[in-house]
N, C-alpha and C positions, 0 to 999 in steps of 0.2 A: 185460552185453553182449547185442546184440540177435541173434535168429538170424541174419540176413541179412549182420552182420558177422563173426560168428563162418563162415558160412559162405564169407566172401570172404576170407579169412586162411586158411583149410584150409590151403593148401599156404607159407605166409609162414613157413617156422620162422627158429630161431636162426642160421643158418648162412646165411642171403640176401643178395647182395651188389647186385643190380640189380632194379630195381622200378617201375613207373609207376602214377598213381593221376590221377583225372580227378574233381575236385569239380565239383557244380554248385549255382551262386551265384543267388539271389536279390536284386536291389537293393531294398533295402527302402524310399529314397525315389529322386529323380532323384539322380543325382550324376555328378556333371560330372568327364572326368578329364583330365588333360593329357596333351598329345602322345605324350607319353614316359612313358606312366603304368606301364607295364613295370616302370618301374624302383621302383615304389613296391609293386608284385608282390614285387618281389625281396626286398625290406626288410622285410617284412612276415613275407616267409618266415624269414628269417635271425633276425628277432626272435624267432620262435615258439622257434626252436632253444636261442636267445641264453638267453630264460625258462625251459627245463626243464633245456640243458644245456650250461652257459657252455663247458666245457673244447672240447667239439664245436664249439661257432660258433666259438672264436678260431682250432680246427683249419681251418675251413670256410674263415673270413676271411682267415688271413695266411698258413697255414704249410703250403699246397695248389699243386704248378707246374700241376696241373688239378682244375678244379671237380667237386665230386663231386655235384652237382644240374644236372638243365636246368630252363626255366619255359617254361610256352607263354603266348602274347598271351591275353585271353578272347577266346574263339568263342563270337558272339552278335550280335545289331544294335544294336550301336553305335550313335548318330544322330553323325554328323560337325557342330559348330557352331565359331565362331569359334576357330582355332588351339586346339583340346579337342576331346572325343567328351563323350556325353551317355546316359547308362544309364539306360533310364527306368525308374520304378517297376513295381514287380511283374514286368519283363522277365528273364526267365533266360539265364545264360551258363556254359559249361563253362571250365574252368581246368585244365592236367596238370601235375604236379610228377612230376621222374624222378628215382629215388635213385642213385646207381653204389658208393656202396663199403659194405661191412658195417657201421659203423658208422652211419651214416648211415639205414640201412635197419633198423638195429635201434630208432634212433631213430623213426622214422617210422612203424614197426609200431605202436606206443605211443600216437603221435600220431591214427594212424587212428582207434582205439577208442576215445581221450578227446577228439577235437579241441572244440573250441570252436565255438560255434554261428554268429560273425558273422567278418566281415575287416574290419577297421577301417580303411582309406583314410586320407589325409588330408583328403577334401570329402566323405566319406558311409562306408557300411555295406552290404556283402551280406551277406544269410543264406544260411551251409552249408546247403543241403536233402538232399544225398546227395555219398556218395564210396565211387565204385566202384574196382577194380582195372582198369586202364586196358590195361596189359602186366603178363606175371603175372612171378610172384616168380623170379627166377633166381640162376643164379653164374655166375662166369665158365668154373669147368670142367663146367658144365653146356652152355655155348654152345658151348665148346670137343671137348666129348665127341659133340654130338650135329651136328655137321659134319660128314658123312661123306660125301658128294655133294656136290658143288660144282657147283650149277645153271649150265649155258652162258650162258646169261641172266637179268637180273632187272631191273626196275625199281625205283627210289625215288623216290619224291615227297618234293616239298621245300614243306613247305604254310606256311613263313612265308618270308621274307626270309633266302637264305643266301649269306655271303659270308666272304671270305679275308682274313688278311691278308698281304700282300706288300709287301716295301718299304717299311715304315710308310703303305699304304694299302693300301684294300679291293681285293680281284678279284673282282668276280661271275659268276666263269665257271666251270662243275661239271668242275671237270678232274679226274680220276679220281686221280691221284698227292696233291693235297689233299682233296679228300676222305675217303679212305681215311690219309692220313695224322692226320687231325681225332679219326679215331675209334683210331687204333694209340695216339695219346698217350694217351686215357681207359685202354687197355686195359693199358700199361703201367705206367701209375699204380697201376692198383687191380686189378688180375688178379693172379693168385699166380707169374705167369711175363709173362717181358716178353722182347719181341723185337728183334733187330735192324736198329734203325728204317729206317738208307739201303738194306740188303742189302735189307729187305723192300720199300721204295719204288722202288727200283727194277728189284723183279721188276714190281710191280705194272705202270709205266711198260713193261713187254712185253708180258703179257697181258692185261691190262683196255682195252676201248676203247668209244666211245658208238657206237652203232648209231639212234640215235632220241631226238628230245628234241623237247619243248612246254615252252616256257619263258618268262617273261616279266618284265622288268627295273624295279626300283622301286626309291625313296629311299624311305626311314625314319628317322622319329627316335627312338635309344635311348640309354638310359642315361643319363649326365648330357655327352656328346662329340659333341651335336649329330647329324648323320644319314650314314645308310649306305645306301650302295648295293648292293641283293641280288637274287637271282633267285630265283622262283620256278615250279615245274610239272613236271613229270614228266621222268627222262632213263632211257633203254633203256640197261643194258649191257651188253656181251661180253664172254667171257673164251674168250681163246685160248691151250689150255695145250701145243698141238704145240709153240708158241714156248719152253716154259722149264718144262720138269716140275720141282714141288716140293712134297713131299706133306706138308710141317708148313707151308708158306707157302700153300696151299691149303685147308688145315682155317683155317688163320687168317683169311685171306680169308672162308669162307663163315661165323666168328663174327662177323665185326666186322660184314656184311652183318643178321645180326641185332643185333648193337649198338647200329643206328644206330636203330632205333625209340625206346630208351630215352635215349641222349645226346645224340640232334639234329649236328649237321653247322656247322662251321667256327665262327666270330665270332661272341660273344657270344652264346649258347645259353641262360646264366642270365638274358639278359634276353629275350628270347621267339625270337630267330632261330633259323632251322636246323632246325624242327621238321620230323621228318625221318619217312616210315613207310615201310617192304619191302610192295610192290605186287606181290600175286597177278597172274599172267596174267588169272585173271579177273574180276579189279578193277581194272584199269588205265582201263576206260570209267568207273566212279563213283566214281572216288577225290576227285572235288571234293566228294562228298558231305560229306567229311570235313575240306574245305582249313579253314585259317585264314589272315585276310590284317587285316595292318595298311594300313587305307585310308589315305588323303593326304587332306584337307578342303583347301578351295579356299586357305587364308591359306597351308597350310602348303607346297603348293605355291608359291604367292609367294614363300615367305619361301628354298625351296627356290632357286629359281631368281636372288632378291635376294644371297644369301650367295653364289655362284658368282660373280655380276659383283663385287661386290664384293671379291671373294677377285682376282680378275682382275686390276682395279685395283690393288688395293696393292701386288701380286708384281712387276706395274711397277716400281714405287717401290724396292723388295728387291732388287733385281738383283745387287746387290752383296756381300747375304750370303749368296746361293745354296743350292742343299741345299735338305734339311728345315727349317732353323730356319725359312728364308724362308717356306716354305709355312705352315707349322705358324704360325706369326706373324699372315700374311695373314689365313689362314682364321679364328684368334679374333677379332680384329680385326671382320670380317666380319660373323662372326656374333652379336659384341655390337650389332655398329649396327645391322644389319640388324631384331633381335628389339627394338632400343631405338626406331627406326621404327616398328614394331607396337606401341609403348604398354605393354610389357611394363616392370616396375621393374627399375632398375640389381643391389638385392638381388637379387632373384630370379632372376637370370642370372647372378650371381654365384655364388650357391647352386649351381644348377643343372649349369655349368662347372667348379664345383671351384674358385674362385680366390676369393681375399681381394676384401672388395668392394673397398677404392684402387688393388689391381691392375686389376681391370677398372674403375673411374674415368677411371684412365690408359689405358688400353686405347682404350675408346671415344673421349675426348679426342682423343690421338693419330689414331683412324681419323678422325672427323670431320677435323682440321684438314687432314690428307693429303688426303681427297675435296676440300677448299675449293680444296686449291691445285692439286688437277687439274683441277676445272672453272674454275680464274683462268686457265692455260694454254688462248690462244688456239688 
């Protein structure tokens, strides 16, 4: 082991339940990734696990009500090219991986000291050249113990794409009661004490309020479900405790406040969303120094805006099965034609969405004949 990682583990012992680590990546040729290449981050990660320690990945995969890892997008320059980004050679980019529960983190310790030298993609290879401790090694009753002040104020930054779910759709709006609710689940999952989720959300909802925000609204595409609408940039908040004194919902309060550096904030975290840091007063002017942002390239915009009208169109047509189905219906629909317009293969969106390719056959079938007979209507 070299000194320089022996000395970044110093404080990593047996007992660590939260942890963050920031590789940085060399492409070793151009490699082209797609839209949603997040998600091929995320697989990549779950395989390393899958390889040293099956019992943990199937824990990680099916038998978690919350993910015990977040992944950041890579921060680096991108080149945006036709519906893909474009990693050129020899360009460097940083990647963070957050651990939240002890096992996981015992894992990972392991992994630091032997990882493997490249990240094998599906259209190319970066080279590991360093991996530092990103956020140091914690527990939760270390978060918890050292909460003793509960700042009147603080900022976070939200430096990718974060949003909610509600309703079986996104909210992109930093409301303090979700937010804080995002990180109470992480905490009750894998902290050795778990809290009274409504009693605590709805102290919250009296004394937390925004005083200040910079903010700014974007679609993205993650995972294999198409795209999400998130926000991103700084929000100021208060906490007014004349309204509702509660000196265990306060310590809690000022843990999860640190929490949020390592678990990221609302929807889809394991795939790069919600990366989230606790902004010093005196780094609230450089914090962009540090943003990460999923750009939009000109197709995907297109294709953005082709999926909505289409989605529009069909829900026409749906009237009659109302609800969700209808939406949820329109919108695949939508979105196979729309990407099947871009020249993209029936497979591969197939892939992509999760569905049997003759389900999506029928899918697109279906959309096309539907658009034929609304433009036949005079």
């Amino acid at each position: 082991m070299s000194h320089s990682k022996t000395s970044a583990i110093a404080n990593w012992t047996d007992d660590i339940e939260i942890v963050s680590i920031t590789l940085t990546l060399r492409a070793i040729a151009d490699i082209e990734l797609s839209h949603n290449y997040t998600t091929a981050l995320h697989a990549w990660f779950l395989h390393q696990v899958r390889d040293s320690d099956p019992q943990l990945s199937a824990y990680l995969h099916d038998k978690q009500s919350e993910k015990a890892f977040a992944i950041s997008p890579l921060n680096g320059n991108l080149k945006p090219i036709v519906n893909s980004f474009l990693a050129k050679v020899d360009s460097t980019y940083t990647w963070t991986i957050s651990a939240l529960s002890e096992s996981l983190c015992t894992w990972l310790q392991t992994w630091f000291i032997n990882h493997p030298k490249t990240i094998n993609l599906y259209k190319g290879s970066f080279a590991i050249e360093q991996i530092r401790i990103n956020q140091p090694p914690t527990t939760y009753n270390n978060l918890w113990s050292s909460s003793l002040n509960l700042d009147p104020r603080f900022t976070l930054a939200f430096l990718t794409p974060t949003c909610f779910r509600s309703k079986n759709h996104h909210l992109p709006l930093p409301i303090p009661a979700n937010i804080f609710h995002s990180y109470l689940r992480r905490w009750n999952d894998f902290a050795p004490e778990a809290f009274p989720q409504e009693e605590f959300l709805a102290w919250i909802e009296k004394v937390v309020y925004i005083t200040n925000y910079e903010l700014n609204c974007t679609k993205v595409a993650v995972a294999k479900k198409g795209y999400v609408t998130g926000f991103t940039g700084t929000v100021e908040f208060a906490i007014d405790l004349k309204t509702s004194r509660n000196s265990d919902f306060e310590k809690l309060l000022s843990a999860l406040i640190k929490l949020a550096n390592y678990c990221g904030t609302g929807h889809k975290t394991t795939f790069g969303l919600g990366q989230t840091r606790l902004i010093r007063k005196d780094e609230v002017g450089n914090w962009k120094n540090e943003k990460q942002s999923i750009v939009a390239t000109p197709i995907q915009e297109h294709l953005i805006k082709r999926i909505a009208e289409l989605t529009e169109l069909f829900l026409q047509t749906k009237k009659r099965q109302g609800g969700d189905r209808a939406q949820n219906n329109a919108t695949i629909w939508a979105t196979i034609l729309a990407r099947r317009e871009l020249g993209e293969s029936l497979t591969d969106i197939a892939i992509d969405l999760d569905l049997p390719y003759e389900t999506a056959k029928g899918y697109v079938k279906r959309a096309r004949k539907t658009l034929d007979n609304i433009k036949s209507v005079p």
